[in-house]
C-alpha positions as CSV (number, residue, x, y, z in Angstrom):
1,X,33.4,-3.5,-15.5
2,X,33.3,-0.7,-18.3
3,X,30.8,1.7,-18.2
4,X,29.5,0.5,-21.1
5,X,28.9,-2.6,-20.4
6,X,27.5,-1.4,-17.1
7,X,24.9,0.0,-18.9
8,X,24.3,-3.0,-21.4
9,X,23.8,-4.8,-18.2
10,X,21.7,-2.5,-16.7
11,X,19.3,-2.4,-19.7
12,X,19.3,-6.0,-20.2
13,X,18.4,-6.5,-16.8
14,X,15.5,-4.0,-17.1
15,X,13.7,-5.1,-20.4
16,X,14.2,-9.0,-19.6
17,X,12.6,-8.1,-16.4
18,X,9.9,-6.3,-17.6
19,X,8.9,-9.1,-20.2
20,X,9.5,-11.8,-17.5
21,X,6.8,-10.0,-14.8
22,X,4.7,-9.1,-18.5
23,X,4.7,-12.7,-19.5
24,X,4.0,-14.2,-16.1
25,X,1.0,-11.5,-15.2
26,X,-0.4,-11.3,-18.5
27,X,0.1,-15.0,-19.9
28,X,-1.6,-16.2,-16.4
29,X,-4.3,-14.2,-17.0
30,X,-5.2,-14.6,-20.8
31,X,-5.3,-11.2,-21.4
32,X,-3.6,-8.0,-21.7
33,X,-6.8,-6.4,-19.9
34,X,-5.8,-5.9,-16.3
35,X,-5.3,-2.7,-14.8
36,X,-4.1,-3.6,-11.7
37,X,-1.3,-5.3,-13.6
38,X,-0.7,-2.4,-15.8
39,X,-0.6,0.0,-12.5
40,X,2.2,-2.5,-10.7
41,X,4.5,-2.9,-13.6
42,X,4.1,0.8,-13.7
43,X,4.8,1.4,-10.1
44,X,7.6,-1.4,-9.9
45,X,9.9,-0.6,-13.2
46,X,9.5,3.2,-12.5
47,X,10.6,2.7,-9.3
48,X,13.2,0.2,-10.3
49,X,14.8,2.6,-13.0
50,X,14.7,5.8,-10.6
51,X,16.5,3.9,-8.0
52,X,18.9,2.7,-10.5
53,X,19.7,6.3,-11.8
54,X,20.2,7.9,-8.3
55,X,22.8,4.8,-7.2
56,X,24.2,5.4,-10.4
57,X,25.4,9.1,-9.2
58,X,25.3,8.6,-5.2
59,X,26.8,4.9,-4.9
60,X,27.5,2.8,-8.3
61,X,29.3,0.3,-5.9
62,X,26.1,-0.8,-4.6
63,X,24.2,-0.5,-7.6
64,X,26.9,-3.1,-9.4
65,X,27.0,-5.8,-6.2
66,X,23.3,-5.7,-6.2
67,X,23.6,-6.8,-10.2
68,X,25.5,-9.8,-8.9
69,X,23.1,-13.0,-8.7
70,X,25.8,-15.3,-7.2
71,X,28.4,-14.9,-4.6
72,X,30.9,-17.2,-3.2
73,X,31.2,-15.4,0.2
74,X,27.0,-15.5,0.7
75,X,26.5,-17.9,4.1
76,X,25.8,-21.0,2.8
77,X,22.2,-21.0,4.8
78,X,21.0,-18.4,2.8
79,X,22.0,-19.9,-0.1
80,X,19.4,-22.8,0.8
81,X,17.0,-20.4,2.1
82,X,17.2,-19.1,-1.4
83,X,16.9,-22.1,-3.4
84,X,14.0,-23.4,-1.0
85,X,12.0,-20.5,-1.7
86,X,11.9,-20.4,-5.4
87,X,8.6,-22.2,-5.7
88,X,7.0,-20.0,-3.3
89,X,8.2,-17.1,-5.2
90,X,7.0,-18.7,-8.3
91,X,3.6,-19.4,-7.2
92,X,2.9,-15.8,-5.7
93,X,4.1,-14.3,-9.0
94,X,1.9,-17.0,-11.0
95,X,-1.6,-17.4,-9.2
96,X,-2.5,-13.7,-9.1
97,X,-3.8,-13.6,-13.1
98,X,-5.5,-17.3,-12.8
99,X,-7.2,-16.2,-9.3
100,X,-8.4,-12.3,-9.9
101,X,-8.4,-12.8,-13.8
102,X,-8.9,-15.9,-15.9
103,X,-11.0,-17.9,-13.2
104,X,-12.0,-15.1,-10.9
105,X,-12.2,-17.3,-7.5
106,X,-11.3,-14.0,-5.6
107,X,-12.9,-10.8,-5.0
108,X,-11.4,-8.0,-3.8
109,X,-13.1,-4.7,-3.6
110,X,-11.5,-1.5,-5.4
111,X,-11.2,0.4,-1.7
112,X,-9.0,-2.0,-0.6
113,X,-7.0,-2.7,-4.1
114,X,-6.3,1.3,-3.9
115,X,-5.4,1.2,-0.2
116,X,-2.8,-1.8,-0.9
117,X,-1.1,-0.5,-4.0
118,X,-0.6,3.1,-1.7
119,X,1.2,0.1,0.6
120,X,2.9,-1.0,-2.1
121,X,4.0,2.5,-3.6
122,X,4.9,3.5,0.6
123,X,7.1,0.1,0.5
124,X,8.9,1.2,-2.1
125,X,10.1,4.6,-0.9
126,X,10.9,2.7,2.8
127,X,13.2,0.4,0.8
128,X,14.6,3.3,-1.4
129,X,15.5,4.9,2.0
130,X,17.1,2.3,3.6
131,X,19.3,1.7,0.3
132,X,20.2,5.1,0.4
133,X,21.3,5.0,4.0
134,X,23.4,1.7,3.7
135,X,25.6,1.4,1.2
136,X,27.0,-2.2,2.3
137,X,23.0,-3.5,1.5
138,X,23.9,-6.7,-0.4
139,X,21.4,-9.2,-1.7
140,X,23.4,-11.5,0.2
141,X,24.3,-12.1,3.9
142,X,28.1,-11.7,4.0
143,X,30.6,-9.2,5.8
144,X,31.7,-7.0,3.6
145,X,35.6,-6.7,4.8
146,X,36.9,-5.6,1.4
147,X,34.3,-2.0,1.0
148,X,35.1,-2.0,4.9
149,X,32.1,-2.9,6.2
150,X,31.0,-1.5,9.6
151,X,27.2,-1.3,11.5
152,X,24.4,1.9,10.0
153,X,22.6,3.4,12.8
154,X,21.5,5.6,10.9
155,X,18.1,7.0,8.7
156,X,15.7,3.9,9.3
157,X,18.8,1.9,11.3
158,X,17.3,4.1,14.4
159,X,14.8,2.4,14.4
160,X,14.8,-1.7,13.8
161,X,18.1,-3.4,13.1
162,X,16.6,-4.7,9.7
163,X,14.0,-2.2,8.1
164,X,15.2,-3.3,4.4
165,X,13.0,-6.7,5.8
166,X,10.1,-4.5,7.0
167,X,9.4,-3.0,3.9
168,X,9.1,-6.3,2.8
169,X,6.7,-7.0,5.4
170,X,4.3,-4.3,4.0
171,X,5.4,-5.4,0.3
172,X,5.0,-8.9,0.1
173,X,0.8,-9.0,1.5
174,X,0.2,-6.0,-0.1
175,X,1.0,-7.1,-3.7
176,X,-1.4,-9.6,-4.6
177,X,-4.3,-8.0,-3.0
178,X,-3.4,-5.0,-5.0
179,X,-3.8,-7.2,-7.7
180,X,-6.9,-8.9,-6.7
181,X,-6.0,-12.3,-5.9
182,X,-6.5,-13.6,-2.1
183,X,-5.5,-17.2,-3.1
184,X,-1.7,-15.9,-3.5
185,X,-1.6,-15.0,-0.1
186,X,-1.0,-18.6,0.9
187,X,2.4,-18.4,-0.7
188,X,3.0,-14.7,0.5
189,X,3.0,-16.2,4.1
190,X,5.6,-18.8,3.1
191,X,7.7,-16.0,1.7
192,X,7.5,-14.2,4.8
193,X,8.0,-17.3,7.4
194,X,11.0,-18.0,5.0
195,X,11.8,-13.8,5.6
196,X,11.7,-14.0,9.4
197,X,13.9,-17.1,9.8
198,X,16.6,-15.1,7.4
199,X,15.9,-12.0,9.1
200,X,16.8,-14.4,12.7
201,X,20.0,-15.9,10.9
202,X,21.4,-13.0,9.7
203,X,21.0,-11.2,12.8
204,X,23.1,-13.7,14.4
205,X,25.9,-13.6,11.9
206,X,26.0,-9.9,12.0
207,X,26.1,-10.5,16.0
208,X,29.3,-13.3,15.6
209,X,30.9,-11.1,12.5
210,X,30.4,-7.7,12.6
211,X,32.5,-5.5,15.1
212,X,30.2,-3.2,16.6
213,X,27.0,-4.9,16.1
214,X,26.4,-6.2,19.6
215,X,26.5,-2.8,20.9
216,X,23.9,-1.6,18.1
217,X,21.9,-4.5,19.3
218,X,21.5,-3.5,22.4
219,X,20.7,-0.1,21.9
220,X,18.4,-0.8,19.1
221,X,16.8,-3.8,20.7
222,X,14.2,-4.5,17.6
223,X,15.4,-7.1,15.0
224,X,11.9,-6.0,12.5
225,X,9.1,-4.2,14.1
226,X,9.2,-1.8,16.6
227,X,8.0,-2.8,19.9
228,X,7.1,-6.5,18.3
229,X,9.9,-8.0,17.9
């Protein structure tokens, strides 16, 4: 891929992203008149583009596999781990403006909207970390034999075996209180029950695949959270 058509990709993927999370937040809730969603998209594309630059200079081959939607080498579990969680994804991008906007069923008070988003904004710079320190972070599972793959101990790695999925942990809960809504934590638990089971399965392909990885495992004996599990 040129870099020119690099970049168009880049930018298409930013600005249809931005009017897909604008349409879904803002056509949910009636109305362009919601902070908190004004303060996420804020956080979340600012975030999204300074990421984007610093892979750009520091590691453009992970910036252009983590473009790729679809890959014939992903495990085929996680392909259906994928595909079953698209309605819960849908759901916790969709109730938020219907549950703290348009119908207001939840209330959530400001002190704990502020101490969320800081959860949020914290859960990015974990994740922007643990990108930094692992250049083989693929959306998918899959050995990466052709970049020459091999186990990071490093930066977060220290400490649990998969802290890309503990950022998560913080993310996904935080979000929608952030935002107001307490209804779309019903699907954020979903998202995460469907999290842990790919966080087990992965584990145990990096265990059968990955030279090295046993030993990691037992030195590092956390899959998530340390001194959890």
């Amino acid at each position: 891929m040129s870099e020119r058509a690099l970049v168009a990709k880049l930018a298409a993927r930013f600005v249809s992203g931005l009017v897909v999370i604008g349409a879904i937040l803002f056509g949910t809730a009636g109305t362009f008149d919601w902070p908190e969603a004004w303060v996420y998209i804020v956080i979340q594309f600012g975030w999204s583009a300074a990421l984007t630059v610093w892979l750009w200079k520091h590691d453009l081959e992970l910036l252009k596999d983590r473009l790729k939607f679809v890959k014939k080498s992903a495990e085929g579990w996680d392909k259906v781990l994928a595909v079953v969680g698209i309605p819960f994804y849908s759901l916790y991008l969709v109730i938020p403006g219907f549950d703290a906007v348009r119908y207001r069923w939840s209330h959530v008070p400001d002190w704990v909207k502020i101490i969320c988003f800081a959860l949020v904004v914290a859960s990015f710079f974990w994740i922007s970390r643990v990108m930094k320190e692992n250049t083989f972070l693929s959306r998918f599972v899959e050995i990466q034999e052709e970049r020459g793959h091999r186990v990071i101990t490093t930066g977060p790695y220290r400490f649990v075996r998969h802290p890309m999925y503990f950022g998560a942990l913080i993310l996904i809960p935080s979000l929608p209180v952030a935002l107001g809504s307490l209804l779309a934590l019903i699907p954020a638990v979903v998202c995460i029950v469907l999290m842990l089971v790919r966080t087990r399965l992965e584990d145990k392909t990096l265990h059968r695949e990955l030279e090295g990885y046993v030993k990691y495992a037992q030195k590092t004996r956390w899959r998530l959270v340390p001194g959890i599990w």
